[in-house]
N, C-alpha and C positions, 0 to 999 in steps of 0.2 A: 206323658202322664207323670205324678208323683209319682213317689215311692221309687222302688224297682222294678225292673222289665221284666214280667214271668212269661213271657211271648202271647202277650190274649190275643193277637191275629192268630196263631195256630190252632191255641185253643180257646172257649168262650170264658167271661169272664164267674163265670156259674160253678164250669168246671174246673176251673186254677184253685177258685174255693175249694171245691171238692177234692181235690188232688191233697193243698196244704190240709185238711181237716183228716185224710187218709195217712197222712205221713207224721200227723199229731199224734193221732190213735197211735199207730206203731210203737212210737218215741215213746208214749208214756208207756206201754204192754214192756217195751227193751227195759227202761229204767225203774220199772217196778218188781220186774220177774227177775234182776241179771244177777241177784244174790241167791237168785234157786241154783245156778250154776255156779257160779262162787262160791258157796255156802259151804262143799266139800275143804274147800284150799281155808278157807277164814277160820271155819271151825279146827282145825288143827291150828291154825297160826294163833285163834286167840284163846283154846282151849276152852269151848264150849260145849254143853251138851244137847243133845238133839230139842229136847224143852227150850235151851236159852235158845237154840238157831230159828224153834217155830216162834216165841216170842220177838225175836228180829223179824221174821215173816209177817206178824200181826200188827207191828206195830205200826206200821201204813196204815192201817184202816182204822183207827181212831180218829186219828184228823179228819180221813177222806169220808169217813162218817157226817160228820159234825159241817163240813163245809160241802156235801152234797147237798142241802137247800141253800145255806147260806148263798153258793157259789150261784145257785140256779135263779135267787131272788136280784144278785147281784146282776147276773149279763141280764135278764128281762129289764132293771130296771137303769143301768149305764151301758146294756152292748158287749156284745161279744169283742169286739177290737182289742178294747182296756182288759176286759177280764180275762182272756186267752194268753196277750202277750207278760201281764203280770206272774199269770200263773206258770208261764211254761219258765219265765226267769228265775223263778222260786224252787219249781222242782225240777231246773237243770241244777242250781245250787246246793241242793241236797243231793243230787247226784256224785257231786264233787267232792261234797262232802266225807260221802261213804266212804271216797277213798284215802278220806285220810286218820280215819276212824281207828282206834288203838285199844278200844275192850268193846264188852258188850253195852256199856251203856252209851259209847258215843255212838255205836250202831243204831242203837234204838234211839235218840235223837237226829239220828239224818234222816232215820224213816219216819219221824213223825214230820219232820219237816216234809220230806218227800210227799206223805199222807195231805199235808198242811197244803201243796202245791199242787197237786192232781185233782184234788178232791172238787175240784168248781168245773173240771175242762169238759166233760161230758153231757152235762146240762148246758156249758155254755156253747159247748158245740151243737145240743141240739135248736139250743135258741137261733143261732147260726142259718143253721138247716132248715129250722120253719121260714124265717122272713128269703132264703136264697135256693129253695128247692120248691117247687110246685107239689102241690099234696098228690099227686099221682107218681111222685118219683120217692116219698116216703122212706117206703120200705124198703126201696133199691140204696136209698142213701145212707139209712141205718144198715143194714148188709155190708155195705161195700166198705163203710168205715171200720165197721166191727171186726170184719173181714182183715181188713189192714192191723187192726188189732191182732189178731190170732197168726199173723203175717210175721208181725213182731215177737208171739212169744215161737212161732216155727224157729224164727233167725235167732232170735236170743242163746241158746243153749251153743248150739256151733260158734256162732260168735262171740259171746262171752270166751268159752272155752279157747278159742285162738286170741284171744286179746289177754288173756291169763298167761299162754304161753311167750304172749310176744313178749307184755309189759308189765307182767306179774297183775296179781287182781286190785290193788290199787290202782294202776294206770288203766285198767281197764272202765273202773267210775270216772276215771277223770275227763277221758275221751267223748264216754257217752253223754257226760254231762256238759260238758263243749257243745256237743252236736245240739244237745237240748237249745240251749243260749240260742245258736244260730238261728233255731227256728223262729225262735220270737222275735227276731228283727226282722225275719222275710214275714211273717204274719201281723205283725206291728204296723211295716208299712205299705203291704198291699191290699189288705183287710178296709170294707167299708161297714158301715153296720148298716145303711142305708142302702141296699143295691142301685135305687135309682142314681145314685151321690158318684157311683165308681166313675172312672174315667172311660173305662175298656166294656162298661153296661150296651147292650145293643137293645131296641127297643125290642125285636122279637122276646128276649129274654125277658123284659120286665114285665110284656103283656102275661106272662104264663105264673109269675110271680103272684106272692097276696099283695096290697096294697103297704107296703111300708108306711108312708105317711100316714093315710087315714087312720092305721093304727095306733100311730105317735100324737097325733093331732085331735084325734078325736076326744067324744069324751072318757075322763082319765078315769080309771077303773083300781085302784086297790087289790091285792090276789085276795082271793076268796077264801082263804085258809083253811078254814074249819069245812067247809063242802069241797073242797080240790083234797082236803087228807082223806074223807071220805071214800072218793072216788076210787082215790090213788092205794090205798089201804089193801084192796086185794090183788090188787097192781105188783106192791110191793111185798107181800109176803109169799107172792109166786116168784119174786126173782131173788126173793132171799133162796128161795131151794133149789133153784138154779145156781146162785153164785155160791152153795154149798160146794157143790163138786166142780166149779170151775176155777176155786181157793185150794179146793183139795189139788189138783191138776197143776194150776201156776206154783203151786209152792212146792208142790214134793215130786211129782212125777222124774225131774233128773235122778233125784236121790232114791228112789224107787228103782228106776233102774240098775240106778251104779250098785245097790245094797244087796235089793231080791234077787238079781241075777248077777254078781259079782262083777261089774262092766268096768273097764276104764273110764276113766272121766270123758274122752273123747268119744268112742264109741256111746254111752248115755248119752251124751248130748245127740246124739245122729238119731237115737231111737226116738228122744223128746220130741226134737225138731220133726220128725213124721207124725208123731200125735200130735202135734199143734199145727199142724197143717190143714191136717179132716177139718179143724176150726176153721182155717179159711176157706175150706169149699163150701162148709156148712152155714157159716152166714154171711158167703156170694147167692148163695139158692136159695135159702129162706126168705131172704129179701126181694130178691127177683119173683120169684114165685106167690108169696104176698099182695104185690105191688098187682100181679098177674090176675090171682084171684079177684081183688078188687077191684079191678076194671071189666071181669067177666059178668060177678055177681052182685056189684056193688051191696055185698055184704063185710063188714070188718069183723063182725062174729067169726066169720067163716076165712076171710083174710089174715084176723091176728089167732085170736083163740084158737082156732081149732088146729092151727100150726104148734102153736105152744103146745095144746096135748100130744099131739103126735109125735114131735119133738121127745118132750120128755118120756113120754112109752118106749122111743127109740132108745134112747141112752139108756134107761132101765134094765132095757133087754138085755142089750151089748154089754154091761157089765157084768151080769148076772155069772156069764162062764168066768171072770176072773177069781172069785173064790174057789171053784174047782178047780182048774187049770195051772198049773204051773210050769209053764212052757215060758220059754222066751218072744217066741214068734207069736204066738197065739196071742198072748198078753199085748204084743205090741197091737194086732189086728184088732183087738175086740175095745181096748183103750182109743183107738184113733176111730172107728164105728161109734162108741158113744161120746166122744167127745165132739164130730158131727153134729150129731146128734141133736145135743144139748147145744153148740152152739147155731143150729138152724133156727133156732126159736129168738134170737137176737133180733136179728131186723124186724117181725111183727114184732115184738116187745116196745122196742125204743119207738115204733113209728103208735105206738096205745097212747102214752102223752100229748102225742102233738095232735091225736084222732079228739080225745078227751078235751084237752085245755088248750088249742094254737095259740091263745093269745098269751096263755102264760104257761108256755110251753116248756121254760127254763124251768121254773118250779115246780114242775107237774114233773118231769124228770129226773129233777135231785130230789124228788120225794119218792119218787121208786128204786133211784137208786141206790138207798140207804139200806135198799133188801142186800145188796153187794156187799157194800162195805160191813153190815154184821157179820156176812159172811167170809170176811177174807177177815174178819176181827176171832171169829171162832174156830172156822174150819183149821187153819194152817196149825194152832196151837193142840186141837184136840189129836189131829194127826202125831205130831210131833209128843206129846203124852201118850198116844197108847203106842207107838213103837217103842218107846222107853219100856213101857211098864210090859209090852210082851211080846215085841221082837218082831212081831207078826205084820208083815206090808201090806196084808190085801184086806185084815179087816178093816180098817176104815172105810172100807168102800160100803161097807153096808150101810152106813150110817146116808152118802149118797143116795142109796137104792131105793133108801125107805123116803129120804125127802123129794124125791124127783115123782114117787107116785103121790106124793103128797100136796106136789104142787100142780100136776096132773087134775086132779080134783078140783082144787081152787081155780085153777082159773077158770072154770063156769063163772065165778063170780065177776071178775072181770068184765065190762061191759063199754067196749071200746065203739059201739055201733050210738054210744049216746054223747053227742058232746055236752059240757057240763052246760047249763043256763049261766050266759055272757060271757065266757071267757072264750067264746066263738071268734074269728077276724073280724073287722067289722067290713071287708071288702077283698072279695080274692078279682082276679084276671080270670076273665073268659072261659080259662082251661082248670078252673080251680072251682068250678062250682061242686054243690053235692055231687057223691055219686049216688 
């Protein structure tokens, strides 16, 4: 075959995809979050105040705002292949960047660069997912990647932390942003956007598939803009309150610990990496369980929504004792319970897009996911002001408590059981019919 050997005799050529698109996730969650763990060593090196470190925080999500559709209009309309390996070369180079960064404003331009380079990978991952996942494996797929996400901010804090000690916090960007680079050569050349086109495709595999061509071939449809923002509209201001307290989480939870409870820099990272863990259990089972539901009740109502509400009530609950509480253990238990939580609601979320719009499933997801990026634009910074202004670690959390019931609510709205008129496939495999 082209490219390079990922061994598709041991594994199929569906799931190499799926492995590289879980190791993507990761990479970006390491080289996004690795200045929450840094952030302690820089801010003394470059003499900043907790304000300029959350504006380093936010500055990511300006770009990743703004090229959350761009990116999504782009793989619908050239392909995941191009738009993946572009981006991950982009925001390995802002990674490298960081490291070499000497105040706060060259900080804040690696993160917009960074912002500038992540900001397409998720939509165009899920463009990905729709034409090389079967709608029955959905939710398993947004799970397991998200999963792999929350994998990456568990590892981030310990890791970072040891690549500080090894290589000081400069060589520790430079590393991780190496690692980035690499990937977009192994994704560059083993990546088809066609699955029938791969070399290592079995036809079992492509019968269970939607119909690539037909969809390429057929006739050519324009996104539907003004009815796909619609749709997508309650979509996305339920995953703004979600990605409220998961901004709050990636940004400040190390410095939370190291602060509120006086922790070493090592020890905080140990405590971090266990609440970003619950992340990974939480959307391995959301997704699984989704995908589950769907195939008992062939309802999505009941498959994505009614998980989101649950979801969010969970998280709600579990934070609730942290304004009482000021225990070390306690605080670690009740932060890894709703961070769970909130990330169980991952996998139905990401797999509402591709239920909504398959055919332009890239943009039906960088339009939801713009709910994200306001919130890693607002949360980290607001945090980062009311510690200034009153010392106090655990209020911000209210400010979560109240948007997670809030998005509770809204997703009634939400209506993932209706795919929008024509942006439907126009031919699935056998195994992809309604359910």
């Amino acid at each position: 075959m082209s490219g390079i050997n990922l061994r598709p005799r041991l594994f199929s050529a569906t799931t190499n995809v799926l492995i590289l698109l879980c190791i993507m996730y990761a990479l970006t969650y390491i080289d996004r979050n690795n200045v929450s763990t840094a952030a302690f060593v820089f801010k003394q090196d470059l003499h900043l105040t907790n304000t300029q470190v959350g504006l380093v925080f936010s500055a990511f999500a300006y770009p990743y705002l703004i090229f959350q559709i761009v990116g999504g209009w782009v793989s619908d309309r050239f392909g995941a292949r191009l738009a993946l390996t572009a981006s991950a070369v982009i925001w390995g180079a802002a990674t490298l960047l960081t490291g070499k960064a000497n105040g706060l404003a060259a900080l804040v331009c690696a993160r917009l660069l960074l912002g500038f380079g992540e900001g397409a990978t998720f939509p165009t991952a899920t463009r990905a997912m729709s034409d090389w996942l079967p709608e029955k494996k959905r939710g398993f797929g947004q799970g397991i990647t998200h999963a792999s996400a929350r994998l990456g901010n568990a590892l981030t804090p310990p890791l970072v932390a040891w690549l500080i000690a090894s290589v000081t916090w400069r060589g520790s960007f430079v590393i991780l942003g190496i690692i980035s680079m690499a990937w977009a050569i192994v994704w560059g050349l083993y990546f088809r956007n066609d699955p029938a086109s791969h070399p290592a495709i079995t036809s079992r595999e492509l019968e269970t598939l939607p119909d690539y061509a037909a969809k390429q071939h057929g006739p050519k449809k324009s996104v539907p803009w003004m009815s796909l923002i619609r749709r997508m509209l309650p979509v996305t201001a339920v995953y703004f309150c979600y990605a409220w307290t998961l901004w709050l989480y990636l940004a400040w939870i190390p410095s939370f610990f190291l602060h509120s409870y006086h922790l070493k820099l090592q020890d905080s990272a140990f405590f971090s990496a266990g609440v970003f863990f619950a992340g990974v259990v939480g959307n391995t089972l959301g997704g699984v369980l989704s995908d589950r539901i769907l195939s008992r009740t062939g309802s999505r109502n009941k498959a994505r929504r009614n998980l989101v509400v649950i979801g969010f009530l969970g998280s709600l609950a579990s934070m609730l004792p942290l304004l009482f509480v000021h225990n070390l253990s306690a605080a670690a238990i009740f932060l890894s319970l709703a961070f769970f939580f909130s990330e169980f609601t991952i996998g139905p979320m990401w797999a509402i897009p591709m239920d909504i719009a398959p055919r332009f499933a890239g943009s039906a997801s960088g339009l939801m996911n713009t709910g994200t990026a306001f919130g890693a634009i607002i949360s980290p910074l607001v945090f980062g002001l009311v510690i200034d202004k009153t010392g106090n670690w655990e209020l911000p959390f209210i400010g979560s408590i109240v948007l997670l019931f809030v998005g509770a609510i809204l997703a009634f709205w939400m209506k993932p059981d209706e795919a929008l008129a024509g942006a439907e496939l126009l031919d699935f495999g056998p195994e992809n019919a309604a359910v």
